[in-house]
N, C-alpha and C positions, 0 to 999 in steps of 0.2 A: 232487317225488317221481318223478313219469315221466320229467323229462328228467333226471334225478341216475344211475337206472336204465340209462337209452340211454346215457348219457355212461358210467358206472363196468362195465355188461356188455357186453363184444364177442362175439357168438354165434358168430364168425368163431372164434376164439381158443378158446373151447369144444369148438365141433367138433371142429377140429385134436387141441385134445388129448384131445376122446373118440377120435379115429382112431387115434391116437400108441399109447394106453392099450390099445385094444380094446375099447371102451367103445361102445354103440349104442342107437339106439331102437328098437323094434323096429314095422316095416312105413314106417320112412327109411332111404335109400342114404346110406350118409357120406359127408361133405365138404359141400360146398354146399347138396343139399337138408336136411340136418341144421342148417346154421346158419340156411337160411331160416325152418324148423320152429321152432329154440329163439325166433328176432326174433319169429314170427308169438302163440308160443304166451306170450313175452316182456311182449307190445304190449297181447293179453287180457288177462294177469295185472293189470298197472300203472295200465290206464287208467280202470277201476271202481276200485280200490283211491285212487289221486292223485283222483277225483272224491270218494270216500267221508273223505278226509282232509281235502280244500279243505271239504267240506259240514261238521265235526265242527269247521276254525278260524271257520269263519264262525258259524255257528249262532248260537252263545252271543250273537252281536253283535245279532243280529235279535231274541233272547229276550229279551234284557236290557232293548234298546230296547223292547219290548211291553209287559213288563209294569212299564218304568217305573224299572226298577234303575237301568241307567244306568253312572255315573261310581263311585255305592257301591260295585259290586263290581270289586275292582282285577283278577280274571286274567280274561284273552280266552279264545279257543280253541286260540289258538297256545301258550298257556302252561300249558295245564293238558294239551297235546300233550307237549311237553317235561318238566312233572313228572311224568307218568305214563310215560312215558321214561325219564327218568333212576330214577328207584322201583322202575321194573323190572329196568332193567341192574344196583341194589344189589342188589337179594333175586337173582340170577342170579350174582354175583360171591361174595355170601355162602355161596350154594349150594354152589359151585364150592372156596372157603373150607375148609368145612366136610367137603367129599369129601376132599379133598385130605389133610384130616389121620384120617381115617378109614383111606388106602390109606397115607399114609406109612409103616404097618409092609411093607408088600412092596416097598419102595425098596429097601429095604437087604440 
């Protein structure tokens, strides 16, 4: 998750185009200390987050193994990561769905 983050956001890029836009933070100069600011405030966000997510795949393995479960129970942490992933992104699309044909009378 943290390095998917580093890798997919460039604060570099951001900046720019909060500068382009007129877009700012307010008590950062634009350009560089803005992009430093977005990495800094970036690297906070990701790195309690990617520890809280590696702690929620692992768990289940440590619980299972304690109390003995074991190999009965077929999903890990990484799967029950991913069905509750995917469950959300439905009910989000259905939503979306559902708006969609409520505003289709102002399309027209």
């Amino acid at each position: 998750c943290y390095f998917y983050v580093s890798i997919t956001f460039n604060p570099v890029d951001v900046a720019d185009n909060m500068k382009k836009f007129g877009g700012f933070i307010p008590g950062i100069r634009a350009g560089r200390p803005t992009a430093e600011y977005l990495d800094y405030v970036l690297t906070r966000l990701t790195a309690p987050g990617s520890l809280y997510l590696g702690l929620i795949a692992v768990l289940p393995v440590f619980a299972f193994g304690y109390l003995g479960v074991g190999a009965d129970f077929i999903f890990g942490g990484t799967s029950l990561l991913i069905i509750v992933g995917v469950g959300l992104d439905t009910v989000k699309q259905i939503e979306a769905q559902l708006q969609q044909r409520n505003y289709e009378g102002f399309l027209r």
